[in-house]
C-alpha positions in Angstrom: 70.4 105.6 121.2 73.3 108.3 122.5 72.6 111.4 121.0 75.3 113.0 122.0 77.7 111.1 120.2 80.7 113.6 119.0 83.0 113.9 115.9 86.3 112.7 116.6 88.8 114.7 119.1 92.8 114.4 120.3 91.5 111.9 123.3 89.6 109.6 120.6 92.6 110.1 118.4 95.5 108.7 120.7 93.0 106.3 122.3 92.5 104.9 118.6 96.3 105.4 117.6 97.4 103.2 120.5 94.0 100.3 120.2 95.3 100.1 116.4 98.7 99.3 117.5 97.5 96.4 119.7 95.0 95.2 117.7 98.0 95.0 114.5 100.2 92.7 116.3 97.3 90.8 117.5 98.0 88.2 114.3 101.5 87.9 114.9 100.6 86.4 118.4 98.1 84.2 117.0 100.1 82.6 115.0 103.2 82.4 117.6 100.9 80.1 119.5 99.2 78.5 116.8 101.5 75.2 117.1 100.9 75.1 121.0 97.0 76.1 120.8 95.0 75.7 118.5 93.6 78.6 117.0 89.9 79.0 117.4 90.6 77.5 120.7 93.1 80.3 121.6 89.7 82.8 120.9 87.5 80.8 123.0 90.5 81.0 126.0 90.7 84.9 125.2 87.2 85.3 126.1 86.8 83.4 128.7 89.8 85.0 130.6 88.8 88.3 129.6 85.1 88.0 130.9 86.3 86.9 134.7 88.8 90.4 134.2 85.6 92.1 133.3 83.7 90.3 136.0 86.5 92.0 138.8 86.3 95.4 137.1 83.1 95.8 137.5 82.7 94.7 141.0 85.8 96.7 141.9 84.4 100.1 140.3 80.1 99.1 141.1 79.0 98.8 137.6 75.9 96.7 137.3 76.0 93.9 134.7 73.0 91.7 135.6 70.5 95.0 135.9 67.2 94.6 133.8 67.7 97.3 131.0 65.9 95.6 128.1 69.2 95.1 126.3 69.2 91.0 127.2 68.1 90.2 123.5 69.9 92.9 121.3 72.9 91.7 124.0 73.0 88.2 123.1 72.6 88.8 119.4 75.7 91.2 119.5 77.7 88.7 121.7 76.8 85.8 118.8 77.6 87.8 116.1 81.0 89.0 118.3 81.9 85.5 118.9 81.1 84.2 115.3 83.1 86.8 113.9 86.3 85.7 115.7 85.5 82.3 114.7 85.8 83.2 111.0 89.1 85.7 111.8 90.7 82.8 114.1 89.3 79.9 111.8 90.2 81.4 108.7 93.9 81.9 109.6 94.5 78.0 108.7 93.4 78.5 105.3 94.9 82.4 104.1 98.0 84.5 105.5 97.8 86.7 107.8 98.4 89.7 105.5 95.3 89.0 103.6 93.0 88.3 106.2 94.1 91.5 107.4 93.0 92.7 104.1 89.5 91.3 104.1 88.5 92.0 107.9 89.3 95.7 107.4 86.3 96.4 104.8 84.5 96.4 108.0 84.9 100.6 108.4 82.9 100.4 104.5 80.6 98.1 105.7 79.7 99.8 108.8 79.8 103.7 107.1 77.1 102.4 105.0 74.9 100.8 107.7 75.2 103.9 109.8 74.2 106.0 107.1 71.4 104.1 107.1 70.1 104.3 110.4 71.4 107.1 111.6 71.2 110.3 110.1 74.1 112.1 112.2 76.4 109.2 111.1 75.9 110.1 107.3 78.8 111.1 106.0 79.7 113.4 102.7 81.6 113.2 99.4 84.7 114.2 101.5 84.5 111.8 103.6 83.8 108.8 101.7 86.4 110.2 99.5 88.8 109.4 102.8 87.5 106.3 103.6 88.5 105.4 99.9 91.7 106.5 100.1 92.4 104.3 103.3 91.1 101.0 101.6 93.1 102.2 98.7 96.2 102.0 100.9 95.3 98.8 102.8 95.0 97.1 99.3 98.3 98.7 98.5 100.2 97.4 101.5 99.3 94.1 100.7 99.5 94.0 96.7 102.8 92.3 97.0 100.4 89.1 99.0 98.3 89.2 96.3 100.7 88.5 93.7 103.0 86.4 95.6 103.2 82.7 93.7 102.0 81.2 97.2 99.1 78.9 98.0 96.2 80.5 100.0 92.2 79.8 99.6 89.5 81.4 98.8 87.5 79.8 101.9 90.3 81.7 104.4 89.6 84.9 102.0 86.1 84.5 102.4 86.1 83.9 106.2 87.8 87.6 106.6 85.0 88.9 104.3 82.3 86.8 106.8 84.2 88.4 109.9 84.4 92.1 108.4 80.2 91.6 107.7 79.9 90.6 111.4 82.1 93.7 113.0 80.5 95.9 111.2 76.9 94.8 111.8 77.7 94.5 115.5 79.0 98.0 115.7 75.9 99.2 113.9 73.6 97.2 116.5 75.1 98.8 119.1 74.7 101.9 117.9 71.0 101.3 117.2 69.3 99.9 120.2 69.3 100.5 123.8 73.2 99.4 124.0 74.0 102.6 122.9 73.0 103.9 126.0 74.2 101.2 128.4 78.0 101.4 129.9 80.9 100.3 127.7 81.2 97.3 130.3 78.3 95.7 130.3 77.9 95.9 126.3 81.5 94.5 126.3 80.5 91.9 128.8 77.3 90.4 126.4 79.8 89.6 123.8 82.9 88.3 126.0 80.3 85.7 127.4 78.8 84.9 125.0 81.3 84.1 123.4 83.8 82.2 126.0 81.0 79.7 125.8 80.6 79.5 121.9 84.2 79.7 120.7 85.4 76.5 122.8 82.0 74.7 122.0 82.5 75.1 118.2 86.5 74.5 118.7 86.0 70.6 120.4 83.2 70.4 117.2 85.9 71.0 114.8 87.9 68.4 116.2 90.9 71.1 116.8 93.4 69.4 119.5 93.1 72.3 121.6 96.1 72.9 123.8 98.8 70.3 123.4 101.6 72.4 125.4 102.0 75.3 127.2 105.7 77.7 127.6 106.4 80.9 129.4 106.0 82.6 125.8 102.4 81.2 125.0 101.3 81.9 128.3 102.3 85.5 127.9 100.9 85.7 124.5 97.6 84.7 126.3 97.7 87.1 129.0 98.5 89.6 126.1 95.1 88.6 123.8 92.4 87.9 126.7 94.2 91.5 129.4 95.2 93.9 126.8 93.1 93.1 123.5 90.0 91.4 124.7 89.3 93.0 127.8 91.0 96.9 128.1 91.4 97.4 124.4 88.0 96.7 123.4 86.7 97.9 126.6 88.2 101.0 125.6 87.0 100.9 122.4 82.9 100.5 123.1 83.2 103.5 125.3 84.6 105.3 121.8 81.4 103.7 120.4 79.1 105.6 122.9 80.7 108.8 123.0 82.2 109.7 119.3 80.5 109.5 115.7 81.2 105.3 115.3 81.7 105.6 111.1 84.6 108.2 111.6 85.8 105.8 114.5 85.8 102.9 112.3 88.3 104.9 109.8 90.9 104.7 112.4 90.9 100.5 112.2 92.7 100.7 108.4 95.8 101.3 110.8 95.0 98.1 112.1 96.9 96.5 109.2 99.7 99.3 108.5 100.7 98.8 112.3 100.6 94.9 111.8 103.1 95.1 108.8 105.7 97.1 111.2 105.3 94.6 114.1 106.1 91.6 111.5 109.1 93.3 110.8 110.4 94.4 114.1 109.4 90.3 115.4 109.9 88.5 112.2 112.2 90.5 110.1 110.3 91.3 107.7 111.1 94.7 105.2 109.6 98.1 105.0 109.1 98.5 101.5 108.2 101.7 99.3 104.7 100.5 98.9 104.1 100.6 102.6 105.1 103.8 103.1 102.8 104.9 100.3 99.9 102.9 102.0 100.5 104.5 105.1 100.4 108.0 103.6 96.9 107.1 102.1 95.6 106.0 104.8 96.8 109.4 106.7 95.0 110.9 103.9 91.8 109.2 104.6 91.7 109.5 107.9 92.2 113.1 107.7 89.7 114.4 105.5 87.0 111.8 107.1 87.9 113.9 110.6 88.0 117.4 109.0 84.8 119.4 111.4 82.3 121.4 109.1 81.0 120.5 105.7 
């Protein structure tokens, strides 16, 4: 495990600004697509794209990804729970909107805060702080009290798939932070879940009996270079470096803008309106992520 592991500064602020911002418009493009490729499909096609990226980045730059570390079984353990948890987030979007599964994925930052504090005492976090984290779910629920009381028809099964994923993010993180991948480069922890999951995710798609890809335009292929370049392979590259160099619960407060960003991109791309309980979700979740960032006690 990284010892050195720091509480939040202005580099791991922007860097988690700007991964929030492209993981929030990651359902919008999901669901563009969805009628050309299927969707769990489209996750196993991510990965397997973003692992040959990865594959050329670290050949270009010398990082060793086949090295004997003792990480091969805590590796493949994150990659299945990595490629099970987009299952349920991909999977889940037939059955619930996009708004709620937003909703249930983002109780990862609880579920992780309280695995952390288990197994790592520098990761415990005070009253203040669980006080922030509080007042960020708070907000996400806000945002999206509107979808909860809409007269629409979504399942419980799609609700409980985002609860299943949020489970699986959070335990990942905390299994990274707790065994030798801690201490191994942001690549090649990246790399164990990226395989491991471009040969799960299509495996389990053809078992579903999904169609797969029935047509391809200039659009859906850019939305596919967008998921497997940007999100799969830089963004989360990016963000298991954060995981070896900053405190990972007070990182994991920075994903309830995952959602607030993913309301704004719906309404630049679909038209949808701003309304006032937004902007009050979005000052909670300001809130929170201040006073889980304040330094000292």
């Amino acid at each position: 495990m990284n010892a050195e592991r720091k509480p939040v500064n202005g580099i791991a602020f922007g860097t988690m600004v700007l991964l929030c911002m492209l993981w929030g418009f990651q359902p919008i493009t999901m669901k563009l697509a969805a009628p050309h490729i299927s969707l769990v499909m489209q996750a196993g096609i991510r990965s397997i794209l973003a692992t040959l990226l990865l594959l050329v980045w670290a050949r270009a730059r010398g990082i060793p990804l086949f090295r004997r570390d003792g990480t091969l079984w805590a590796g493949i353990v994150a990659g299945l729970m990595f490629g099970w948890e987009f299952f349920f987030i991909f999977a889940g979007l037939q059955y619930t909107g996009a708004a709620r599964m937003t909703v249930f994925v983002n109780t990862a930052p609880c579920l992780t805060a309280l695995g952390l504090a288990v197994f790592i005492p520098g990761e415990r976090l005070g009253f203040r702080q669980w006080t922030g984290i509080l007042m960020a779910f708070s907000g996400v629920a806000l945002a999206f009290a509107e979808g909860f009381s809409a007269p629409v028809n979504v399942s419980l099964l799609g609700d409980a798939f985002g609860l299943v994923a949020a489970l699986l993010w959070a335990a990942t993180t905390v299994l990274i932070c707790t065994t030798k991948l801690a201490a191994v480069s942001a690549e090649k922890t990246l790399f164990y879940q990226l395989a491991v999951s471009a040969v799960l995710l299509p495996v389990v798609s053809v078992a579903m009996g999904e169609p797969g890809v029935t047509s391809v335009t200039a659009g859906v292929a850019l939305i596919v270079i967008y998921q497997a370049a940007i999100v799969a392979f830089a963004s989360f590259l990016a963000w298991f470096w954060l995981l070896t160099k900053f405190l990972a619960a007070r990182l994991k407060a920075f994903v309830f803008l995952s959602p607030m960003f993913g309301v704004v991109s719906a309404y630049l791309v679909l038209g949808e309106p701003l309304t006032a309980a937004f902007l009050g979700a979005a000052a909670l979740v300001a809130a929170g992520i201040v006073l889980v960032n304040l330094p000292g006690k």
